[in-house]
mmCIF file of the N, C-alpha and C atoms, coordinates in Angstrom:
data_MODEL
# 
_entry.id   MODEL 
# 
loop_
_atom_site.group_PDB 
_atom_site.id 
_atom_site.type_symbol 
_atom_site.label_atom_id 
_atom_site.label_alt_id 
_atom_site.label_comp_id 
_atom_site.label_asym_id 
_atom_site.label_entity_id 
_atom_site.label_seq_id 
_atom_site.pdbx_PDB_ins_code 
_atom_site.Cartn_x 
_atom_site.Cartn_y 
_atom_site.Cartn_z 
_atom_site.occupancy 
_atom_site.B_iso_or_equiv 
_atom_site.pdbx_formal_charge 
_atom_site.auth_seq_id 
_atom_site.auth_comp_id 
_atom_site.auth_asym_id 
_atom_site.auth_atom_id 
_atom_site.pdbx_PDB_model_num 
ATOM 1   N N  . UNK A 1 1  ? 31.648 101.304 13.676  1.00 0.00 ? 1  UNK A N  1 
ATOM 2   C CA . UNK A 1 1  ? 32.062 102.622 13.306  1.00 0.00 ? 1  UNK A CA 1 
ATOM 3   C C  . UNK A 1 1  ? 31.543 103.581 14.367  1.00 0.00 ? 1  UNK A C  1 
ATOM 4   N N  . UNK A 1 2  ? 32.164 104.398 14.420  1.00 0.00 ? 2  UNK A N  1 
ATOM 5   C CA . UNK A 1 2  ? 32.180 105.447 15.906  1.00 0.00 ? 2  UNK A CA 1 
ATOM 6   C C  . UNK A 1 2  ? 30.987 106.600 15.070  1.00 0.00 ? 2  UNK A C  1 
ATOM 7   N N  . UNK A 1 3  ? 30.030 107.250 15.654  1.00 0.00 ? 3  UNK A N  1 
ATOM 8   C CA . UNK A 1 3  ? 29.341 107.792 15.646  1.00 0.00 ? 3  UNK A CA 1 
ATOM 9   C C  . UNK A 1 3  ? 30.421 109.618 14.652  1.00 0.00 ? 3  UNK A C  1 
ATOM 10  N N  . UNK A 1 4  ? 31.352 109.599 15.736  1.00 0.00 ? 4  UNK A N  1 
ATOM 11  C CA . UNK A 1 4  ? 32.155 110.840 14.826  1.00 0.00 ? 4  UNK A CA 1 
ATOM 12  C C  . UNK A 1 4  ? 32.828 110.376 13.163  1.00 0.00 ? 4  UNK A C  1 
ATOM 13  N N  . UNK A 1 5  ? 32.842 108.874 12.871  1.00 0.00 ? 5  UNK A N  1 
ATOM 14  C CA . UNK A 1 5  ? 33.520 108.575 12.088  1.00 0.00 ? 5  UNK A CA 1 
ATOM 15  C C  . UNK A 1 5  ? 32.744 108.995 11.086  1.00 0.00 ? 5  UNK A C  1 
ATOM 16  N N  . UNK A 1 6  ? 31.038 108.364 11.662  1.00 0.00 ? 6  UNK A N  1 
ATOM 17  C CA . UNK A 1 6  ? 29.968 107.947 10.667  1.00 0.00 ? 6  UNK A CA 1 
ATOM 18  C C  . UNK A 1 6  ? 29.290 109.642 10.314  1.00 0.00 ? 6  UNK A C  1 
ATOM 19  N N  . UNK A 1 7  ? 29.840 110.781 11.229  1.00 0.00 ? 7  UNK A N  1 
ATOM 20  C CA . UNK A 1 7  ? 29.538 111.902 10.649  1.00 0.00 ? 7  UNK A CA 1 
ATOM 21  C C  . UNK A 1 7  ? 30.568 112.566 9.626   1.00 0.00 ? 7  UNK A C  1 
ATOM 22  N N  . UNK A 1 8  ? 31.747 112.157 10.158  1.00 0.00 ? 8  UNK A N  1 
ATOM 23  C CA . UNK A 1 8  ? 32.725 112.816 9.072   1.00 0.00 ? 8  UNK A CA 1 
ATOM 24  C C  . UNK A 1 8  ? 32.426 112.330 7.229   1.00 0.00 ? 8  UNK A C  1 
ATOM 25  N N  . UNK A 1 9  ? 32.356 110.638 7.647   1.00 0.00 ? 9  UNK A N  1 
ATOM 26  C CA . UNK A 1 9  ? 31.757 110.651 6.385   1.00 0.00 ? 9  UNK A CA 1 
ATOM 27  C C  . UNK A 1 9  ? 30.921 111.297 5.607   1.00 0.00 ? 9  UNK A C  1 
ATOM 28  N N  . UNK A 1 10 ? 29.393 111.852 6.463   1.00 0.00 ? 10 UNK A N  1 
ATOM 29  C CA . UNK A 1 10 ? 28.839 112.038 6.104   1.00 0.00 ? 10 UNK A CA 1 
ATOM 30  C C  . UNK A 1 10 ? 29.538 113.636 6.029   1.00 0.00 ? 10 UNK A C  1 
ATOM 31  N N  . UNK A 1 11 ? 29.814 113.822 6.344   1.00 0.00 ? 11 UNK A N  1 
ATOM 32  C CA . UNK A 1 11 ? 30.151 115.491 5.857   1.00 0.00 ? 11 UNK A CA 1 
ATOM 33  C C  . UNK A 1 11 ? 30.881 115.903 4.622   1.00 0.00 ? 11 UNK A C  1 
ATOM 34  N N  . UNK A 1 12 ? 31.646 114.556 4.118   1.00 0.00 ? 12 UNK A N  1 
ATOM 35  C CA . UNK A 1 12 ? 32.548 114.064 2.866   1.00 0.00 ? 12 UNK A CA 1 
ATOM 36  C C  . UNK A 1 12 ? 31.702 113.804 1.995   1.00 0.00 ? 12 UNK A C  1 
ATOM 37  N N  . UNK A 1 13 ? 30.764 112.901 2.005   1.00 0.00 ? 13 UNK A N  1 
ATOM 38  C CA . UNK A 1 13 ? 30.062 112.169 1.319   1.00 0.00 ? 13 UNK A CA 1 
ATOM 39  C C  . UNK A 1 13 ? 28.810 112.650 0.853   1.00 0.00 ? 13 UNK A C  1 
ATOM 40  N N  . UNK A 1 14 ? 28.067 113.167 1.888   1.00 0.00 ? 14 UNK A N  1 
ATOM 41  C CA . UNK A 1 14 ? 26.880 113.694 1.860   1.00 0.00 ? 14 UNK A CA 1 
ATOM 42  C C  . UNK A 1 14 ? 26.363 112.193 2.807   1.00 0.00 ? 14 UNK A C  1 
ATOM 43  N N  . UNK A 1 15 ? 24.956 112.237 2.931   1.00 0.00 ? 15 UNK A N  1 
ATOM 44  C CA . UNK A 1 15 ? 24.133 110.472 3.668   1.00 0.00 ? 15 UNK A CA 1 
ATOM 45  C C  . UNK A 1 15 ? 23.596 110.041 2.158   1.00 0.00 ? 15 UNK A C  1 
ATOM 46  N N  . UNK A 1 16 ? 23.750 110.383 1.212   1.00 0.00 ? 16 UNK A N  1 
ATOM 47  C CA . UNK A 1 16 ? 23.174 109.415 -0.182  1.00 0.00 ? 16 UNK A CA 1 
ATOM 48  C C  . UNK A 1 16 ? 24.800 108.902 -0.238  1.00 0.00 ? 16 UNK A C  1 
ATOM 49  N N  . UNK A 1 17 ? 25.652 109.548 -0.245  1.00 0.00 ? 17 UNK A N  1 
ATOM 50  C CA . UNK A 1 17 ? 26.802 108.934 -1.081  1.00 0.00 ? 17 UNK A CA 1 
ATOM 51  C C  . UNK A 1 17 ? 27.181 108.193 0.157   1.00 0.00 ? 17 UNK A C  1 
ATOM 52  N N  . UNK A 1 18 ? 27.242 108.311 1.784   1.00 0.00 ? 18 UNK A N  1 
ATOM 53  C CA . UNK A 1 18 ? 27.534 106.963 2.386   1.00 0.00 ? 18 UNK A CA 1 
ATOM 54  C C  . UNK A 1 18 ? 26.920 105.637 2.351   1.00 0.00 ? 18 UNK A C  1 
ATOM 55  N N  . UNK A 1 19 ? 25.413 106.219 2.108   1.00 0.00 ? 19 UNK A N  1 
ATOM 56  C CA . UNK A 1 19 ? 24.868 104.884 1.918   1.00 0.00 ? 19 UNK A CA 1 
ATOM 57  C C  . UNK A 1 19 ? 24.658 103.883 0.261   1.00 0.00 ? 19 UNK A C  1 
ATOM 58  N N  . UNK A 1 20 ? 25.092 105.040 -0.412  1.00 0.00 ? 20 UNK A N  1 
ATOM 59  C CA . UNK A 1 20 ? 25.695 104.173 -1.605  1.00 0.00 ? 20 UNK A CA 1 
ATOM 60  C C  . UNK A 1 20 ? 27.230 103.790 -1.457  1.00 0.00 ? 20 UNK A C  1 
ATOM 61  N N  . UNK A 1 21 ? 28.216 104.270 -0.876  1.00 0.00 ? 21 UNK A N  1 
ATOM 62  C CA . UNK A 1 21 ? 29.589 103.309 -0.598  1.00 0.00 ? 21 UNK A CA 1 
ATOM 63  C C  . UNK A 1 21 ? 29.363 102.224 -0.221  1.00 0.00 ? 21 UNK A C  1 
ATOM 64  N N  . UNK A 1 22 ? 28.329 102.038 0.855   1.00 0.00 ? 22 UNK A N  1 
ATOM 65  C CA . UNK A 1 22 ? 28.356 100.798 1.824   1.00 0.00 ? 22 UNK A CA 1 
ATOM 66  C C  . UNK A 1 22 ? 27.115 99.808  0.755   1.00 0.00 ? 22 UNK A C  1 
ATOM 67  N N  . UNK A 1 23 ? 26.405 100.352 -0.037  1.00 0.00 ? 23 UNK A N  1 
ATOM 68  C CA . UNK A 1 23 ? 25.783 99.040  -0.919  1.00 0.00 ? 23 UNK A CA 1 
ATOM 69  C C  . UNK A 1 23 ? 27.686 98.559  -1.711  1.00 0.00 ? 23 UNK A C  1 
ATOM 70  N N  . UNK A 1 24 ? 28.221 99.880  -2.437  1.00 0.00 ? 24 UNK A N  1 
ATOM 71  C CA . UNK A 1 24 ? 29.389 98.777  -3.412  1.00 0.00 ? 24 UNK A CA 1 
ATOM 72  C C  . UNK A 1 24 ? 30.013 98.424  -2.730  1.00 0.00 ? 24 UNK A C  1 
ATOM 73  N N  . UNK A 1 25 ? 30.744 98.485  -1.419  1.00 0.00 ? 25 UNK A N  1 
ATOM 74  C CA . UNK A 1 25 ? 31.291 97.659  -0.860  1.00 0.00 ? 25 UNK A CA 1 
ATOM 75  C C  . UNK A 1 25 ? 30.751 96.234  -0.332  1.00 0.00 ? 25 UNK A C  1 
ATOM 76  N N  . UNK A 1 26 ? 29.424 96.282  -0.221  1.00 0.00 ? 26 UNK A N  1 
ATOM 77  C CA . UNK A 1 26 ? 28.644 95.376  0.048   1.00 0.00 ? 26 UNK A CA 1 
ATOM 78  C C  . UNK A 1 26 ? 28.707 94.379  -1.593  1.00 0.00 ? 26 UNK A C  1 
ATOM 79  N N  . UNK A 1 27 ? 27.882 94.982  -2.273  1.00 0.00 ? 27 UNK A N  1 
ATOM 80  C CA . UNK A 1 27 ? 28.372 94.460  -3.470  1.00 0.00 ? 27 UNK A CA 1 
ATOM 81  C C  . UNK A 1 27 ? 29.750 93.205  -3.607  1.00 0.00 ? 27 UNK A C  1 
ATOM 82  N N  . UNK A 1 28 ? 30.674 94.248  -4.007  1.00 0.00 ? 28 UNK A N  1 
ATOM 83  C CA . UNK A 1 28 ? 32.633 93.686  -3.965  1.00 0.00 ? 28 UNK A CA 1 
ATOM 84  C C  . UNK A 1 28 ? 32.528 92.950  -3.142  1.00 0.00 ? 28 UNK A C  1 
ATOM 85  N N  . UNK A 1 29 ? 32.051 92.897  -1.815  1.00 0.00 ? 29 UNK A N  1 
ATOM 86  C CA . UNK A 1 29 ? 32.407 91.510  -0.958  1.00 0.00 ? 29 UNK A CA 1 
ATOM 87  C C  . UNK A 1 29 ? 31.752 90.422  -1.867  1.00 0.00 ? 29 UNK A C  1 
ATOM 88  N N  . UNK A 1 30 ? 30.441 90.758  -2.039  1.00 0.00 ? 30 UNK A N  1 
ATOM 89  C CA . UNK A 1 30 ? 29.282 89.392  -2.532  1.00 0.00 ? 30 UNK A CA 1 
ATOM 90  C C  . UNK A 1 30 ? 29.785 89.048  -3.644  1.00 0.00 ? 30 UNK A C  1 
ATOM 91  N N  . UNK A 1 31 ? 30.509 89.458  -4.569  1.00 0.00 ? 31 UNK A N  1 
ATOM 92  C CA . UNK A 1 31 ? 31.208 89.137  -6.039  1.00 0.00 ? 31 UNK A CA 1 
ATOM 93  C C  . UNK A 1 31 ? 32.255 88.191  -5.446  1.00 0.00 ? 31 UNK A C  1 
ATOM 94  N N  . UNK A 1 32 ? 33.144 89.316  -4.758  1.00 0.00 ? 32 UNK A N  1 
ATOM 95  C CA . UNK A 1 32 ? 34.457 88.723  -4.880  1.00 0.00 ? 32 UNK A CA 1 
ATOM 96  C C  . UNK A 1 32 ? 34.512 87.190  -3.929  1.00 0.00 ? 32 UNK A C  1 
ATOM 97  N N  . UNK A 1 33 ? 33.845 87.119  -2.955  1.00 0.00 ? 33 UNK A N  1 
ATOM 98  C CA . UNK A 1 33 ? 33.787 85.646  -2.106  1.00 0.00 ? 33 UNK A CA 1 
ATOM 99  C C  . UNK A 1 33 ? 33.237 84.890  -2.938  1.00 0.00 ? 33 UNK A C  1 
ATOM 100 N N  . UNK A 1 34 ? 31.803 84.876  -3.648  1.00 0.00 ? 34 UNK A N  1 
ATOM 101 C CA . UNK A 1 34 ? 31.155 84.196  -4.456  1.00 0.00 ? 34 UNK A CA 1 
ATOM 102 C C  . UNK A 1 34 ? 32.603 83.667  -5.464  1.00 0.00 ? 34 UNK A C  1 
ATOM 103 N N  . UNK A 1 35 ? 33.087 84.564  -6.276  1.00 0.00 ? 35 UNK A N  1 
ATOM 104 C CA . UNK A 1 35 ? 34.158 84.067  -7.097  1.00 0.00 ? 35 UNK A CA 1 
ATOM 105 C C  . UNK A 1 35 ? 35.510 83.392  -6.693  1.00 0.00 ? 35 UNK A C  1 
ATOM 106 N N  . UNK A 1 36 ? 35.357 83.356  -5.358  1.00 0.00 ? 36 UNK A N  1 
ATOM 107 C CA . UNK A 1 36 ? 36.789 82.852  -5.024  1.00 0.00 ? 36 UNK A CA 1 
ATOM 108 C C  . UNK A 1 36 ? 35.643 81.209  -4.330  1.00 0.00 ? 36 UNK A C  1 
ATOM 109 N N  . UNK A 1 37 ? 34.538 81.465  -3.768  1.00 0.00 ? 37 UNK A N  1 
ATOM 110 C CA . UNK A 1 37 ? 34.051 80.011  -3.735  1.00 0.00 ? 37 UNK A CA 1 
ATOM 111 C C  . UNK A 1 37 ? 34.243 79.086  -4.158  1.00 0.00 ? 37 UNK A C  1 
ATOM 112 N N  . UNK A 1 38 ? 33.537 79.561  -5.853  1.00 0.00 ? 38 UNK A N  1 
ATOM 113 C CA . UNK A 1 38 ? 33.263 78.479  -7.127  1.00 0.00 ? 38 UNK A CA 1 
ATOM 114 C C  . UNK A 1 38 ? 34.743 78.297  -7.564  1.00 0.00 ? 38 UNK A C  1 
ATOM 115 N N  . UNK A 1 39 ? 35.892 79.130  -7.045  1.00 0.00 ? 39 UNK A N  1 
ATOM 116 C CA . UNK A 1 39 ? 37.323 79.261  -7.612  1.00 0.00 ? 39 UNK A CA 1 
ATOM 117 C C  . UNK A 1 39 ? 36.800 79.572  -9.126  1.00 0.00 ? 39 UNK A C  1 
ATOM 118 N N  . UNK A 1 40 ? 36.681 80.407  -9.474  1.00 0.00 ? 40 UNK A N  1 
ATOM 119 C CA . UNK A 1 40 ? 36.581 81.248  -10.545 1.00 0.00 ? 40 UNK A CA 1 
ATOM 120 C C  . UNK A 1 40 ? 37.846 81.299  -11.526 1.00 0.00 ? 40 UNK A C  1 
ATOM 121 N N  . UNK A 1 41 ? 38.493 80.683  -12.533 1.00 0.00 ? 41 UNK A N  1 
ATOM 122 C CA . UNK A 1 41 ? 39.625 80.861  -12.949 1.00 0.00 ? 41 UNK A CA 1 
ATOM 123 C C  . UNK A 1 41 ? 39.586 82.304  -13.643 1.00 0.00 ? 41 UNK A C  1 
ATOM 124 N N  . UNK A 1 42 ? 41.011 82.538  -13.669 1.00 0.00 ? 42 UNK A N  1 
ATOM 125 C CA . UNK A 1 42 ? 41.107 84.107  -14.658 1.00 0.00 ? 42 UNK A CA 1 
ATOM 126 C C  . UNK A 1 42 ? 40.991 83.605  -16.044 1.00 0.00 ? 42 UNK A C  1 
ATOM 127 N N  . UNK A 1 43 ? 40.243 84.336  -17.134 1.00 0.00 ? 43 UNK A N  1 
ATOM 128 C CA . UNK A 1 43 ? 39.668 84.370  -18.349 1.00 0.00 ? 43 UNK A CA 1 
ATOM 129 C C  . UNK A 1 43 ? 41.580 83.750  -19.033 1.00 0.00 ? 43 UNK A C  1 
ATOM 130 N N  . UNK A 1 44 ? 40.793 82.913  -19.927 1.00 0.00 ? 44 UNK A N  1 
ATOM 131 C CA . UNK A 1 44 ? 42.075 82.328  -20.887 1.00 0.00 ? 44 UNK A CA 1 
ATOM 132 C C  . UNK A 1 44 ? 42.575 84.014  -21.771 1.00 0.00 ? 44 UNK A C  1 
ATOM 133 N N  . UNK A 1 45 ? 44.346 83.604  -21.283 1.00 0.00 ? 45 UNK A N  1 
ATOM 134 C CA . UNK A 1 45 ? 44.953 84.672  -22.054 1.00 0.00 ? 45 UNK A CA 1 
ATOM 135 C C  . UNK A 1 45 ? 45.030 86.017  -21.161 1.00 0.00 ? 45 UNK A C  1 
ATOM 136 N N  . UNK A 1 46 ? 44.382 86.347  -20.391 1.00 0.00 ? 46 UNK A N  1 
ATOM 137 C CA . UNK A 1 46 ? 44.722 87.447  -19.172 1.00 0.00 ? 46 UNK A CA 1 
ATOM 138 C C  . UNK A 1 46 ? 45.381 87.195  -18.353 1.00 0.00 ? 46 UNK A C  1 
ATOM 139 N N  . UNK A 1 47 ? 46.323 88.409  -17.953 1.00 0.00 ? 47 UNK A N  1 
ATOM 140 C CA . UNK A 1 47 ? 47.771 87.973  -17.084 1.00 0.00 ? 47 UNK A CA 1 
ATOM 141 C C  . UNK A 1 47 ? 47.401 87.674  -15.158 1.00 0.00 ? 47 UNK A C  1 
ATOM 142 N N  . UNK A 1 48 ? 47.228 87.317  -14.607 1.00 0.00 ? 48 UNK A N  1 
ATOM 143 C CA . UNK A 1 48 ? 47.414 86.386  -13.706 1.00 0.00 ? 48 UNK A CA 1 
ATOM 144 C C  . UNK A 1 48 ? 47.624 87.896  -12.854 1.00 0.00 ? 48 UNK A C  1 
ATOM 145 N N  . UNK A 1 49 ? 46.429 88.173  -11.673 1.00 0.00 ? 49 UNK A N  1 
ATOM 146 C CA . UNK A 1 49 ? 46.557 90.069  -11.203 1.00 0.00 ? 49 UNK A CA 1 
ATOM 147 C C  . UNK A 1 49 ? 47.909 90.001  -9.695  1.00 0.00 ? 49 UNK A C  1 
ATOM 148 N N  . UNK A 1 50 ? 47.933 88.655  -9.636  1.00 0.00 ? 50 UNK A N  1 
ATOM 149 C CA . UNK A 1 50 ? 48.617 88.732  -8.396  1.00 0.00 ? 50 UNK A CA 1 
ATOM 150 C C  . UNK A 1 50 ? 50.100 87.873  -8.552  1.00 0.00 ? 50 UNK A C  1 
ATOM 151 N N  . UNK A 1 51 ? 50.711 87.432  -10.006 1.00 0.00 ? 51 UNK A N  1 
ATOM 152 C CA . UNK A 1 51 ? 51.772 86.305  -9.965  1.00 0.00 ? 51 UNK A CA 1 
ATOM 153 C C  . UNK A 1 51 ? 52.948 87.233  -9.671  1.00 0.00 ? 51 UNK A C  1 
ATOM 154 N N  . UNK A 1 52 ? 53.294 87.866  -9.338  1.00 0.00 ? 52 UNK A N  1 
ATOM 155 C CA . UNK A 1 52 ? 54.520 88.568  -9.130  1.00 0.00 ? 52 UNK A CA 1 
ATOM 156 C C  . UNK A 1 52 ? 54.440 88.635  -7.713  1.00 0.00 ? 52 UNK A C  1 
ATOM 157 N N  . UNK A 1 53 ? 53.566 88.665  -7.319  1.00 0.00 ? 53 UNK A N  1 
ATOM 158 C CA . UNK A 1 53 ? 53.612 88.702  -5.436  1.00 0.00 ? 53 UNK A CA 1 
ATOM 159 C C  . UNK A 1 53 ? 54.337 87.062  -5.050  1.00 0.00 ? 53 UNK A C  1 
ATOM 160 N N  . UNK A 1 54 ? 53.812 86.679  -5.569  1.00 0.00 ? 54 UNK A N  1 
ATOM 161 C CA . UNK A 1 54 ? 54.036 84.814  -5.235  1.00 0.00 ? 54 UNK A CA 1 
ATOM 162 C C  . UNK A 1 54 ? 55.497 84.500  -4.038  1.00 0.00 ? 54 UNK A C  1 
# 
């Protein structure tokens, strides 16, 4: 990230709220890879978030 990027954020964000985006995005990665690892099935009876793309 470019030094002007990492200020605009911060001018949006404030520096607490960039450096809390980048923990939940940090977060969402560590969930979502972890769950696609173990192949995580979708809960019995919930509709399937991506079958229409197929």
């Amino acid at each position: 990230m470019s030094d002007q990027t990492f200020q605009r954020a911060v001018d949006v964000l404030g520096l607490a709220g960039v450096v809390e985006l980048v923990g939940i995005l940090g977060y969402y990665s560590l969930v979502s890879l972890t769950l696609n690892a173990f192949e995580v099935p979708v809960p019995p009876g919930a509709p399937e978030p991506f079958a229409g793309g197929k």
